[in-house]
C-alpha positions in Angstrom: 137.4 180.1 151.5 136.3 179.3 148.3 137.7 175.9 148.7 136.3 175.0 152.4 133.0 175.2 150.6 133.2 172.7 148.1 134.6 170.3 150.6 131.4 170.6 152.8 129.3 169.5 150.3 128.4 165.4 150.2 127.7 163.1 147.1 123.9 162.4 147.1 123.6 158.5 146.7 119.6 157.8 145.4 117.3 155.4 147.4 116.6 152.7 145.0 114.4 150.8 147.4 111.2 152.5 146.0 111.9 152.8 142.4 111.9 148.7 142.9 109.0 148.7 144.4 107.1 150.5 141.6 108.8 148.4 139.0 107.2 145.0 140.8 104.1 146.9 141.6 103.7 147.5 137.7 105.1 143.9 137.1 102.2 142.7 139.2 99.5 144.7 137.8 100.0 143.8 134.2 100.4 140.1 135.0 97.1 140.1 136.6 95.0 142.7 134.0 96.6 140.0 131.2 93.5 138.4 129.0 94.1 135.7 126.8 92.4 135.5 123.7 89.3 133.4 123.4 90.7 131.1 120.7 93.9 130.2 121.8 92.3 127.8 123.8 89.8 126.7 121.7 90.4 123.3 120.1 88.3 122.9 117.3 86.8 119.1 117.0 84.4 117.0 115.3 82.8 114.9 117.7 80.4 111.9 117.3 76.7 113.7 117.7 75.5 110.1 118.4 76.8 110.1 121.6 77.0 112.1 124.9 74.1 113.9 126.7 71.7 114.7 124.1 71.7 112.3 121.0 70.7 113.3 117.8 70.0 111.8 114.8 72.1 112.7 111.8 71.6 111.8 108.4 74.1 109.9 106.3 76.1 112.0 104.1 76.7 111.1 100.8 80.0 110.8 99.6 82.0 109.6 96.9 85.1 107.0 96.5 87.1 107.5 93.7 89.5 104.1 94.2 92.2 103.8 91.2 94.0 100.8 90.6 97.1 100.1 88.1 95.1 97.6 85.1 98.3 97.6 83.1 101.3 99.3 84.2 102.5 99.8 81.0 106.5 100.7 79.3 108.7 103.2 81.4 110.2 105.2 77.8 112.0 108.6 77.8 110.9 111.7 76.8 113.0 113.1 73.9 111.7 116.5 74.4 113.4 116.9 77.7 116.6 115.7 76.0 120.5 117.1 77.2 123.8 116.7 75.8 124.4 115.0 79.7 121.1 112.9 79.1 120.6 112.6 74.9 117.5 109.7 75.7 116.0 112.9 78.2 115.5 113.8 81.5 112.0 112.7 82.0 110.6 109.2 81.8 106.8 108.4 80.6 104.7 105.8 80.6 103.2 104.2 77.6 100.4 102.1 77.2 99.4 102.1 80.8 95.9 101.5 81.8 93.9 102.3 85.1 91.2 101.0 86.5 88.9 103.5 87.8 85.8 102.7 90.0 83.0 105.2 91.2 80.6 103.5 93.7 79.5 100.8 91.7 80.9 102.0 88.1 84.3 100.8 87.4 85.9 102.0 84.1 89.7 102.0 82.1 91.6 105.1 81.8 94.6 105.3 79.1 97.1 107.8 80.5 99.1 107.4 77.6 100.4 111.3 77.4 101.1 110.6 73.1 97.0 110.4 72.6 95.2 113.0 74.1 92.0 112.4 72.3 91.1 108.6 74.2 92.4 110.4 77.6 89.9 112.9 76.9 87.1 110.7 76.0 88.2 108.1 79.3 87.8 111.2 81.8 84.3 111.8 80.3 82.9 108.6 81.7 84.1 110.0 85.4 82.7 113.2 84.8 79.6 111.2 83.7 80.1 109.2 87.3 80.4 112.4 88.8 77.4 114.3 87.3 74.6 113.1 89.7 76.0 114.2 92.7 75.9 117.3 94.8 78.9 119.6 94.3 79.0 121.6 97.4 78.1 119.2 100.0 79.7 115.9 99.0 82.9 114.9 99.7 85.1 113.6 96.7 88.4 111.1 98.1 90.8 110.4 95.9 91.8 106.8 97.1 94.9 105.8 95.2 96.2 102.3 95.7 99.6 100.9 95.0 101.4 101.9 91.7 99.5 105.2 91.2 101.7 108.1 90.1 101.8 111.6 90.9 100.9 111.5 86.9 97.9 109.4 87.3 96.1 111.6 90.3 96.3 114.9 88.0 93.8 114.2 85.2 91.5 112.5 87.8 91.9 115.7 90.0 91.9 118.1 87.5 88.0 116.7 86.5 87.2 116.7 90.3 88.0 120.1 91.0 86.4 121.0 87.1 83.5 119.7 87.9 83.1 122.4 91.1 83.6 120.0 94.1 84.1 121.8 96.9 85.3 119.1 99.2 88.3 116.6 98.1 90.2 114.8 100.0 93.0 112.0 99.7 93.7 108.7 100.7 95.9 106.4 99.9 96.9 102.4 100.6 99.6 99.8 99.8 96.6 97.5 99.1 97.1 95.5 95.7 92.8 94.9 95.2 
């Protein structure tokens, strides 16, 4: 008799219907409580004040062109120091006797980069920091505007001045211009 019994009884087979319902019911709700945040569709922009609804007047800001030009591109020569038994002249190449010309607004002067004197490099970056003494340091923007020939060499005593000197806004620019 035992066995009759277990015969009667029938597998259960769950409704699913609902439990897919709920998931599309929660689906729906969090699609719909979902808040963006505020800045992710904010574009930041600088736009012209001088135009649009209300105009205002702005002043001028002052700011500074530093425009460097090659005066003498001087001798490409090796640099022994970095010298390898695959490279005995060295790895690195510097430039000797090469001259810039460096103008500030209406100052133009000659920097040496030659990397064997330190002492005239010196003294040539003391007439920009001289150029550079007059102006504001936190509100005027410094540009760096090298034109062809510069080297990556040539920006990093000019820079290294700049950003002495406590400007807080520098910026680069560069052209194939030859003037």
């Amino acid at each position: 008799m035992a066995v009759k019994e277990r015969d009667k009884f029938e597998e259960i087979k769950p409704d699913m219907t609902p439990m897919i319902d709920v998931t599309f019911l929660l689906l729906i709700f969090f699609i719909v409580t979902l808040k963006f945040k505020t800045l992710e569709g904010r574009l930041d922009s600088n736009l012209p004040k001088d135009m649009g609804t209300q105009t205002t007047e702005t002043p001028p800001v002052e700011k500074v062109d530093i425009v460097i030009r090659v005066g003498n591109p001087g001798n490409k020569v090796p640099d022994i120091k970095t010298q390898t038994k695959s490279k005995p002249l060295g790895r690195l190449d510097h430039y000797r006797g090469r001259i810039l010309k460096v103008s500030v607004g209406t100052t133009v002067f000659q920097v040496r980069t030659d990397v064997m004197n330190d002492d005239k490099l010196l003294a040539d970056l003391s007439k920009l920091r001289n150029a550079l003494k007059s102006f504001d340091k936190t509100e005027t923007p410094v540009t760096l505007d090298a034109r062809e020939g510069i080297i990556y060499e040539d920006i990093i005593g000019l820079l290294d001045v700049v950003i002495d000197m406590k400007f807080e806004k520098v910026s680069f620019s560069g052209s194939q211009e030859q003037g």
